[in-house]
C-alpha atoms as an extended CHARMM CRD file, in Angstrom:
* protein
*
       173  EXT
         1         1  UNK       CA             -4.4810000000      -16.6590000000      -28.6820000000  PROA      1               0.0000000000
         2         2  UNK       CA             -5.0650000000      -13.3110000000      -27.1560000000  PROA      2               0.0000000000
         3         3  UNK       CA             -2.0240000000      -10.9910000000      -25.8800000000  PROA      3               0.0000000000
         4         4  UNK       CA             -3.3020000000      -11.6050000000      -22.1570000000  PROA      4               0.0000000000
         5         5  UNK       CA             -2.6170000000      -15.2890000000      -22.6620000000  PROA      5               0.0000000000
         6         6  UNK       CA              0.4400000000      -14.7540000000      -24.3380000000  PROA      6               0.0000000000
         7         7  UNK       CA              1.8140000000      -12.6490000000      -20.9160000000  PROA      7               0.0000000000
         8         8  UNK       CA              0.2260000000      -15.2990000000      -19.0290000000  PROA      8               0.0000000000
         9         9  UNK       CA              2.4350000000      -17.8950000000      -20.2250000000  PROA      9               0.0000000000
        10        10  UNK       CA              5.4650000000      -15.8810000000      -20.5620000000  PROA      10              0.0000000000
        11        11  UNK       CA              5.4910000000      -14.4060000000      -16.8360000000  PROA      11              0.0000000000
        12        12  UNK       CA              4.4770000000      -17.6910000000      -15.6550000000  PROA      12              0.0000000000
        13        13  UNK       CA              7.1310000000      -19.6830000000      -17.6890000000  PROA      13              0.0000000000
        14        14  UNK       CA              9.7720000000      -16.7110000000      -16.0260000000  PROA      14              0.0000000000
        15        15  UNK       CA              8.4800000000      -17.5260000000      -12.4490000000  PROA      15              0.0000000000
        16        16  UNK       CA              8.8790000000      -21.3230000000      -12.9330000000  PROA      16              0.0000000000
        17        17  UNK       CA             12.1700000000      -20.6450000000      -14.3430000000  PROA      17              0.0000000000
        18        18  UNK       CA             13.4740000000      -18.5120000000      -11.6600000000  PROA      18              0.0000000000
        19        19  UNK       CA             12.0950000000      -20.7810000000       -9.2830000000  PROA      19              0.0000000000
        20        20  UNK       CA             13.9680000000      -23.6940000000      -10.6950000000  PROA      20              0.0000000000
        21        21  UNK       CA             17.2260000000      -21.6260000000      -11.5910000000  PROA      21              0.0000000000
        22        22  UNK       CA             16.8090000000      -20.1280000000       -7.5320000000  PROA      22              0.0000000000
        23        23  UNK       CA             17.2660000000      -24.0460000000       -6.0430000000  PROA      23              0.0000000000
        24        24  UNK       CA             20.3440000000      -25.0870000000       -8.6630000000  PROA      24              0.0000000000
        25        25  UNK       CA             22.3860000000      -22.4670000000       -8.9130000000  PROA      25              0.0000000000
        26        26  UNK       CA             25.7170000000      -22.5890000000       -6.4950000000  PROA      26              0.0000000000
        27        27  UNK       CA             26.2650000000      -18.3640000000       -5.8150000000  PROA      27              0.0000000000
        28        28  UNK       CA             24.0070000000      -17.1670000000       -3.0690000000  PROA      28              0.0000000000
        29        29  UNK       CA             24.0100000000      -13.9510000000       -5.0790000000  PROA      29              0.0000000000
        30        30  UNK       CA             22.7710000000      -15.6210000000       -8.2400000000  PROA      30              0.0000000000
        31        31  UNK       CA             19.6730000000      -17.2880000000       -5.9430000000  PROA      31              0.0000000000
        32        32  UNK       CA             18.7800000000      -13.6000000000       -4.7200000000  PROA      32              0.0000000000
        33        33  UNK       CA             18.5280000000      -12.6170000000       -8.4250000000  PROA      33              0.0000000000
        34        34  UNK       CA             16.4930000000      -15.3340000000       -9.5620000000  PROA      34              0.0000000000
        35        35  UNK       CA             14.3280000000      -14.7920000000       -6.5060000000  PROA      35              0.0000000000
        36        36  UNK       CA             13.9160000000      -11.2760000000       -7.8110000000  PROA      36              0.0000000000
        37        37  UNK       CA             12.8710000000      -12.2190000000      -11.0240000000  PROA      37              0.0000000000
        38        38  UNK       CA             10.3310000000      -15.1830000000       -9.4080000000  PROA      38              0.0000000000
        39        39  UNK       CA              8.9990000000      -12.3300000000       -7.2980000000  PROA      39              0.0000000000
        40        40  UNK       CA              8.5220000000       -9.4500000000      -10.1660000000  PROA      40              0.0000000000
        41        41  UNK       CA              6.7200000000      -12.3640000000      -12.6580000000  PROA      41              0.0000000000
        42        42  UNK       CA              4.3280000000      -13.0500000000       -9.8950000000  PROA      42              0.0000000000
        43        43  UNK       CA              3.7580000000       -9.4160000000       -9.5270000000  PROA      43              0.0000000000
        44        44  UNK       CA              3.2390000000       -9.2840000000      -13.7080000000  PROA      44              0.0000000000
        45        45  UNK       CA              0.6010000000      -12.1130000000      -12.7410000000  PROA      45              0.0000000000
        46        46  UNK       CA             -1.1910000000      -10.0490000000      -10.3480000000  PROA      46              0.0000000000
        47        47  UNK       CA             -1.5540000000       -7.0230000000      -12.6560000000  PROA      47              0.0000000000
        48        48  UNK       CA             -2.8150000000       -9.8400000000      -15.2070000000  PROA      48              0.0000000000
        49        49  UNK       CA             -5.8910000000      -10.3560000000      -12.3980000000  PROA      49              0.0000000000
        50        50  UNK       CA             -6.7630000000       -6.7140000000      -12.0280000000  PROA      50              0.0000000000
        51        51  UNK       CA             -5.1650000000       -6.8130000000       -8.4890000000  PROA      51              0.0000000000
        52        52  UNK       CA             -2.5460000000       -3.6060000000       -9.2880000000  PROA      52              0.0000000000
        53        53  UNK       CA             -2.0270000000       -2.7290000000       -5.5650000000  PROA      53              0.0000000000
        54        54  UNK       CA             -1.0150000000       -6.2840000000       -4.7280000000  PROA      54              0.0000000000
        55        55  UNK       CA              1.3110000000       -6.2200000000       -7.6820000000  PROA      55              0.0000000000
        56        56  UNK       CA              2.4460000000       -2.7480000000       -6.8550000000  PROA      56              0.0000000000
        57        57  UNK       CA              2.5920000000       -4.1590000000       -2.7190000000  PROA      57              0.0000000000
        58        58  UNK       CA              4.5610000000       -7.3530000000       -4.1340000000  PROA      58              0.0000000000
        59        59  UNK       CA              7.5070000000       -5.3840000000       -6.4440000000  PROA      59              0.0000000000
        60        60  UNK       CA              8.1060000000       -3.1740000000       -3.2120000000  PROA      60              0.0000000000
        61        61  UNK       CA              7.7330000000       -5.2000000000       -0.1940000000  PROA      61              0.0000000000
        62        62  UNK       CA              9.4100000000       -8.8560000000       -1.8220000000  PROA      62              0.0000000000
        63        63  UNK       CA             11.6740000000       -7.5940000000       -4.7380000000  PROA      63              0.0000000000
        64        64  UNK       CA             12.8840000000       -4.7580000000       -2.6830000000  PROA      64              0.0000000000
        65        65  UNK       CA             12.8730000000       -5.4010000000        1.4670000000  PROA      65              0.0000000000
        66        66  UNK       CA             12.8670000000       -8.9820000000        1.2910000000  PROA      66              0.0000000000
        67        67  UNK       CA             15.4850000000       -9.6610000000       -1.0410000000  PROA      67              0.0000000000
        68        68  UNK       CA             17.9290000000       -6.7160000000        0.6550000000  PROA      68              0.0000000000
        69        69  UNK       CA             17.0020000000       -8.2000000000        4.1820000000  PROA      69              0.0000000000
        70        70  UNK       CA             18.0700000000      -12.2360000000        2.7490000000  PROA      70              0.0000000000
        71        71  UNK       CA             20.6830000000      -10.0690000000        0.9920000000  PROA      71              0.0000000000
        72        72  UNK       CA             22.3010000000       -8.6820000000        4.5290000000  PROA      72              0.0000000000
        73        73  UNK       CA             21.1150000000      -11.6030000000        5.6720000000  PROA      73              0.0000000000
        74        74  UNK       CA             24.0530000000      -13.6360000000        3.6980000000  PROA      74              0.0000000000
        75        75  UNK       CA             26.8380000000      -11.2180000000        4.5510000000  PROA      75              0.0000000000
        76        76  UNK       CA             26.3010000000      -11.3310000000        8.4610000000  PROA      76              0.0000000000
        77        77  UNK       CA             25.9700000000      -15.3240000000        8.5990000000  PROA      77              0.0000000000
        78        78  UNK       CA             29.1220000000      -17.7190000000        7.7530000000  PROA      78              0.0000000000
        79        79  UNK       CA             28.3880000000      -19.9200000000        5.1080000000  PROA      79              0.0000000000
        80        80  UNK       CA             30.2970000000      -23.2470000000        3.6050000000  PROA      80              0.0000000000
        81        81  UNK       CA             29.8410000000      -23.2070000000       -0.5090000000  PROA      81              0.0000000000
        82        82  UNK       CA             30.4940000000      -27.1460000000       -0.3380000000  PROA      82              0.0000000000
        83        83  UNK       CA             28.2240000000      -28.8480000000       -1.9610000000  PROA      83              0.0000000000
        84        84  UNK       CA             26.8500000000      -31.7670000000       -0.0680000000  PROA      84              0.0000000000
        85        85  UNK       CA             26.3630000000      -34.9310000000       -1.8710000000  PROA      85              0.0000000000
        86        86  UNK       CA             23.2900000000      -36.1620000000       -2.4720000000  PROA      86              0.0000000000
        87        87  UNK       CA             22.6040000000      -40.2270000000       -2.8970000000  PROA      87              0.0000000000
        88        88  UNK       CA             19.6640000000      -41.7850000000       -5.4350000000  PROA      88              0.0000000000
        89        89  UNK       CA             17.6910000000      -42.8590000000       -2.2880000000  PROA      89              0.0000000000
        90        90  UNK       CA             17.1400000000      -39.0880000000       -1.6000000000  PROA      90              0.0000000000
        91        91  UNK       CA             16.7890000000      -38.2810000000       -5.1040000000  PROA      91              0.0000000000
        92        92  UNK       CA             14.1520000000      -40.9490000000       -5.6660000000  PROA      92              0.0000000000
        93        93  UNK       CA             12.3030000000      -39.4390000000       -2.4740000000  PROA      93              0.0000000000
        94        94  UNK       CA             11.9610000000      -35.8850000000       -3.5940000000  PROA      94              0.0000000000
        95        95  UNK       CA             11.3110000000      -36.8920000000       -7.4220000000  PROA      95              0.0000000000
        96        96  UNK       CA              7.9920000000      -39.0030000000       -6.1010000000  PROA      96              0.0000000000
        97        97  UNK       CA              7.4860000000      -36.3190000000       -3.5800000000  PROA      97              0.0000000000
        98        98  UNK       CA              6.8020000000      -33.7230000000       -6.0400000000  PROA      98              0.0000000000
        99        99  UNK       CA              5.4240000000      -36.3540000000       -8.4600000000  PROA      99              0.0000000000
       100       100  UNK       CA              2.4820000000      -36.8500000000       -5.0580000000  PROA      100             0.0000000000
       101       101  UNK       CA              2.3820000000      -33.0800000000       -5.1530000000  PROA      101             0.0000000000
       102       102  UNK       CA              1.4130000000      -32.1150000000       -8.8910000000  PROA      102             0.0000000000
       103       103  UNK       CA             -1.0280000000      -35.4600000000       -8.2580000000  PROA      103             0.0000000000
       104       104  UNK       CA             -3.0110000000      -33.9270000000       -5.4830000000  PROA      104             0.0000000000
       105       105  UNK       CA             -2.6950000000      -30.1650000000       -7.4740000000  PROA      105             0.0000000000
       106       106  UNK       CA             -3.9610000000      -31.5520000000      -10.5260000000  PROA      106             0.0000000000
       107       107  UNK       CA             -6.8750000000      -33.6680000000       -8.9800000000  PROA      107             0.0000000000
       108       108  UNK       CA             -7.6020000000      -30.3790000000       -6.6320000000  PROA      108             0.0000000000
       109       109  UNK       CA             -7.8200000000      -27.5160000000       -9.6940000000  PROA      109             0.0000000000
       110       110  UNK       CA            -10.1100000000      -30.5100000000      -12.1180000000  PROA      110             0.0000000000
       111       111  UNK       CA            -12.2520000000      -30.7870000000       -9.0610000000  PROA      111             0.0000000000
       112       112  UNK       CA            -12.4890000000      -27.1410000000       -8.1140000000  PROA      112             0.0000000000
       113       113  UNK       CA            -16.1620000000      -25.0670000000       -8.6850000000  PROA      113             0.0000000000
       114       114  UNK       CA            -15.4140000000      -21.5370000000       -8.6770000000  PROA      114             0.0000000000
       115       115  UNK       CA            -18.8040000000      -21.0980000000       -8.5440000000  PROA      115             0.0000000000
       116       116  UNK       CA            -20.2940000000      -17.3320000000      -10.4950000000  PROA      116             0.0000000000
       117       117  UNK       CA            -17.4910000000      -14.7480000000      -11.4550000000  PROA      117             0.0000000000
       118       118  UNK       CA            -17.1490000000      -11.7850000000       -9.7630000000  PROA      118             0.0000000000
       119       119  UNK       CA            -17.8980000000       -9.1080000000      -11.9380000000  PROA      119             0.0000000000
       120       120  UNK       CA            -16.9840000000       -6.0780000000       -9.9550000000  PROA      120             0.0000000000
       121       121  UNK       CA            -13.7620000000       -7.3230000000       -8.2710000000  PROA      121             0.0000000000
       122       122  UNK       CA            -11.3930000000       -5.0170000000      -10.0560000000  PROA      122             0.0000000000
       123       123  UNK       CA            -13.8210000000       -2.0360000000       -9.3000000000  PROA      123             0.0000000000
       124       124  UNK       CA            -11.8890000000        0.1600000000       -6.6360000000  PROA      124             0.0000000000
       125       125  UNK       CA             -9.4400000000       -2.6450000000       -5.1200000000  PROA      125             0.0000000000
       126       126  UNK       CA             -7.0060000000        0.1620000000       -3.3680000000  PROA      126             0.0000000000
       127       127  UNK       CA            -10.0000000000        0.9990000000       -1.1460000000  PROA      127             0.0000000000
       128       128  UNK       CA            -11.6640000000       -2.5280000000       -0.7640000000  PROA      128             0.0000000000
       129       129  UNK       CA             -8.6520000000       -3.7300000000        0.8520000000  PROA      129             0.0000000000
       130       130  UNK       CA             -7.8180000000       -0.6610000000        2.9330000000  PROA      130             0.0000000000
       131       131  UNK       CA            -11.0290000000       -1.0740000000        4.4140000000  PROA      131             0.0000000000
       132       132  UNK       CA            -10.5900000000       -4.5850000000        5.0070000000  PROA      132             0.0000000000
       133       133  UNK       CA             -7.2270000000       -4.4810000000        6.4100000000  PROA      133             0.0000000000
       134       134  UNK       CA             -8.1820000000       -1.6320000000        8.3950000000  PROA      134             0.0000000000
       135       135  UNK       CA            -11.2580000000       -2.8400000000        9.7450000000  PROA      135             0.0000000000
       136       136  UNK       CA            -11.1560000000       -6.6170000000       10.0150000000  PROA      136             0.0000000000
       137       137  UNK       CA             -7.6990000000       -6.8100000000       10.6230000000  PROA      137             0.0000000000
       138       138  UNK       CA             -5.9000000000       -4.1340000000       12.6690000000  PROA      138             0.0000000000
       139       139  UNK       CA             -4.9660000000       -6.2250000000       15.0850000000  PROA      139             0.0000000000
       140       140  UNK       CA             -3.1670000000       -9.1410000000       13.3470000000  PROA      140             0.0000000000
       141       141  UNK       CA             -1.5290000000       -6.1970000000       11.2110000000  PROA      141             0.0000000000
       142       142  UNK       CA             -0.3470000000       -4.5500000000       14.3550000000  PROA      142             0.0000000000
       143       143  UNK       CA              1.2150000000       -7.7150000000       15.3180000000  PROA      143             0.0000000000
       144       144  UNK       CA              3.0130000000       -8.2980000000       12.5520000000  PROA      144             0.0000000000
       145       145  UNK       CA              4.4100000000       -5.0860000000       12.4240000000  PROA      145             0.0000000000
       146       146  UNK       CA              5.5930000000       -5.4450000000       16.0720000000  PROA      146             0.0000000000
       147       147  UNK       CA              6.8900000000       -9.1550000000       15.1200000000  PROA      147             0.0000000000
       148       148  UNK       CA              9.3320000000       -7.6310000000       11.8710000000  PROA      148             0.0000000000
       149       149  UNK       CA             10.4410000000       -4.9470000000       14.7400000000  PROA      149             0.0000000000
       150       150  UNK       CA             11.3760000000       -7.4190000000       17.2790000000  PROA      150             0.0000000000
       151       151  UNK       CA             13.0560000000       -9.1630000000       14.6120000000  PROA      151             0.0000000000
       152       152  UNK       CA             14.9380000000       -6.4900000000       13.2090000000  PROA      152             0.0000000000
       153       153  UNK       CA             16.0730000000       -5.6900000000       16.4310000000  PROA      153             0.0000000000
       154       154  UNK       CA             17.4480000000       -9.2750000000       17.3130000000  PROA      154             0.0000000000
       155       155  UNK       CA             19.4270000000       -9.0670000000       13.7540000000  PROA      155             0.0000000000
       156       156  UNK       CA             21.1650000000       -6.6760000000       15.3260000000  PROA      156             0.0000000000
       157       157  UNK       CA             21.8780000000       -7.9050000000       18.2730000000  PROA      157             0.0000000000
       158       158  UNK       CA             23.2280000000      -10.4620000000       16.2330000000  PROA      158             0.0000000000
       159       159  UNK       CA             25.4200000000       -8.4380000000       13.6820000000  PROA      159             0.0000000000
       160       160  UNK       CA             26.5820000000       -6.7470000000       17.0700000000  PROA      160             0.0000000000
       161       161  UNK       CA             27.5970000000       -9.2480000000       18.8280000000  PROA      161             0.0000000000
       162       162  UNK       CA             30.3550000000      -10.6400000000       16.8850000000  PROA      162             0.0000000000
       163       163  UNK       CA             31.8120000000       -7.5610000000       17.0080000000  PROA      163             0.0000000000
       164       164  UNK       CA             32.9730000000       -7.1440000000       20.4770000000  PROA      164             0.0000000000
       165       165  UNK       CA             35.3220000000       -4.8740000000       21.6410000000  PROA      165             0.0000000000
       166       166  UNK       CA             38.5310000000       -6.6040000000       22.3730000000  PROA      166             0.0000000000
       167       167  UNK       CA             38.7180000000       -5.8230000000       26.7260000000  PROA      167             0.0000000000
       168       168  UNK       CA             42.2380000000       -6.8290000000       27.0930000000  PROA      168             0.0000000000
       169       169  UNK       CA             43.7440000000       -3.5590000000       25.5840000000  PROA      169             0.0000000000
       170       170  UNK       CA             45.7310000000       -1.3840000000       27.7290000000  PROA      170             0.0000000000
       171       171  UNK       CA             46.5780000000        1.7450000000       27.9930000000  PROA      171             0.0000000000
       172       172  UNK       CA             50.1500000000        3.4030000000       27.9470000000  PROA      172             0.0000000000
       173       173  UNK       CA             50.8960000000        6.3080000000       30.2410000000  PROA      173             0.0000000000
């Protein structure tokens, strides 16, 4: 067993875990901190594949602006923390579900031909994707920085809204 299988399995057993622990845990606070840890493991995982910019890209956009955004998120919106119940008919469903799913992912990766490995992918992957993103793909890029901006704004216009200046106050003279 070499270390980079050992951090394999141990960042990959703490992103299943906080994956898990994120959908049955009852504090919205406590999901948000599981999240966090999902998100940093995966970003352990991409270091792992030589891809440090993604990982570096993943800790700051997900752990950090995601997670404050769901974060804010949860205080502006009114919530119920009743738990609904949940009969064996449903439980059954989802169970064979996600029994279909790990079917069709297991017959997918045994059936998968990765073909020759790459042997200079990790050679300078900062640029290669600069280049990329600027070259191929300025526009979609563009787009969805003008989509997060017209959302941000409309989150506002939210939050705003339920704060309304009361019009019935008078003044005395």
């Amino acid at each position: 067993m070499s270390g980079e299988y050992l951090a394999f399995i141990g960042l990959a057993i703490v992103a299943i875990g906080g994956g898990i622990l994120m959908l049955n845990v009852t504090k919205v606070v406590y999901m948000v901190v599981s999240l966090v840890f999902t998100f940093v493991s995966i970003a352990g995982l991409y270091v792992l594949l030589s891809a440090e910019f993604v990982a570096a890209v993943q800790i700051m956009i997900y752990s950090g602006a995601i997670t404050i955004i769901m974060l804010f998120g949860i205080m502006l919106t009114k919530h119920q923390d009743e738990q609904p119940t949940i009969g064996i008919g449903k439980r059954l469903l989802v169970f064979s579900g996600i029994a279909a799913f790990a079917v069709a992912v297991y017959i997918g990766i045994y059936q998968l031909d990765f073909g020759e490995q790459a042997n200079t992918l990790h050679e300078n992957n900062t640029e290669q994707i600069g280049i990329s993103l600027y070259t191929h793909y300025v526009i979609p890029f563009e787009l969805t920085s003008v989509l997060l901006l017209v959302a941000l704004i409309g989150a506002i216009i939210l939050a705003k809204k339920d704060e309304e200046p009361n019009e019935e106050v008078k003044e005395d003279e």
